[in-house]
C-alpha positions as CSV (number, residue, x, y, z in Angstrom):
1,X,-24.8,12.8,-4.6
2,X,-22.0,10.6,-3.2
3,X,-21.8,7.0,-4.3
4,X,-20.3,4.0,-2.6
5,X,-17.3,4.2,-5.2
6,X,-16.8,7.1,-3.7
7,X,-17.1,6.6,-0.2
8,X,-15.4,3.5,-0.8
9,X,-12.3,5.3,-2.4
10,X,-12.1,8.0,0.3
11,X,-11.9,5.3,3.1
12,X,-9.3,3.2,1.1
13,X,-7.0,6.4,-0.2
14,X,-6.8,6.0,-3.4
15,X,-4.3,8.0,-4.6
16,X,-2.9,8.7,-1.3
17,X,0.7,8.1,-0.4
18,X,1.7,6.7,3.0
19,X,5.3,6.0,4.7
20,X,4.0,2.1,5.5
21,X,6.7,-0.3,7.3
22,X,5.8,-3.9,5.1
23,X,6.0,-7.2,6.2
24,X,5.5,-10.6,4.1
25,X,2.2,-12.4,4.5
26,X,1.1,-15.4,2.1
27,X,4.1,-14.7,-0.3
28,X,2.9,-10.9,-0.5
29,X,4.3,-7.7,0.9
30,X,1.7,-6.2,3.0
31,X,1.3,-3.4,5.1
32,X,-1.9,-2.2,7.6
33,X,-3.9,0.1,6.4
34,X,-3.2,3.2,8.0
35,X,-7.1,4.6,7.6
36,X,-8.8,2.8,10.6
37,X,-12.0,2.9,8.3
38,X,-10.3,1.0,5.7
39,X,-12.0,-2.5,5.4
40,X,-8.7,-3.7,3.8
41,X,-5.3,-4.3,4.1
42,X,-2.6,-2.9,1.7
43,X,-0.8,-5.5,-0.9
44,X,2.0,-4.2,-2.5
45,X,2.5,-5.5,-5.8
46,X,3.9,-3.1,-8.4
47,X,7.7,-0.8,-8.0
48,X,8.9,-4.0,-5.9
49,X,12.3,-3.5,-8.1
50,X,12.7,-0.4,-6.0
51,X,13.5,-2.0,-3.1
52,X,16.8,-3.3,-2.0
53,X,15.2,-5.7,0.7
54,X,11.7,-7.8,0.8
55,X,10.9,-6.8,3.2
56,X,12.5,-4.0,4.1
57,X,13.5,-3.0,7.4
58,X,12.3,0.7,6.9
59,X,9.3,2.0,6.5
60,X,8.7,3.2,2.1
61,X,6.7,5.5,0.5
62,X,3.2,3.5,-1.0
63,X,1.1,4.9,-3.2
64,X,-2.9,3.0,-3.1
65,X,-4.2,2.0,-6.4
66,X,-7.8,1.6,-7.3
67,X,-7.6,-2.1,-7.4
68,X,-8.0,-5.1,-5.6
69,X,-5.6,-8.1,-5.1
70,X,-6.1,-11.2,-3.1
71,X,-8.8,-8.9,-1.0
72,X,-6.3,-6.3,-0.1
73,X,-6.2,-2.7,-2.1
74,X,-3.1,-2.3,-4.2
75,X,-0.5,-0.3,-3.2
76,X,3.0,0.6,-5.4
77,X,6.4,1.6,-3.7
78,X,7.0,5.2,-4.7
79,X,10.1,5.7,-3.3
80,X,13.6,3.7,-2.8
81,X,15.1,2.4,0.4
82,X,18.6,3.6,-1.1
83,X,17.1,7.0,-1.3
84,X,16.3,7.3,2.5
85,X,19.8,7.0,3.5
């Protein structure tokens, strides 16, 4: 049987990575969800240290976390802008 968790976490990706391009909204980085059935937004709040630039002007690799903050999913950069080049 398939709960809501679960149909909740499929929709939201947790655990998925995307290549998100982030932008700052209410003091947070942020980034649209790229599921279209996501209810929520992305806030990226942990691996910030990995960036050289807030925002930055590239897309970054975000992995979703299976919490919520300021009712947006949680996402963590995964990857480093310097790393790109």
């Amino acid at each position: 049987m398939t709960s809501i968790r679960d149909l909740l976490g499929e929709s939201l990706g947790v655990g998925e990575r995307f290549e998100l391009r982030l932008e700052e909204r209410d003091g947070r980085l942020v980034a649209d969800h790229p599921n279209d059935a996501s209810p929520m937004d992305i806030a990226v709040v942990e691996g910030l240290e990995r960036l050289d630039e807030q925002p930055p002007p590239e897309p970054v690799a975000v992995e979703i976390v299976g919490r919520v903050v300021d009712g947006r999913i949680a996402g963590r950069v995964v990857n480093r802008n310097r790393e790109r080049r």
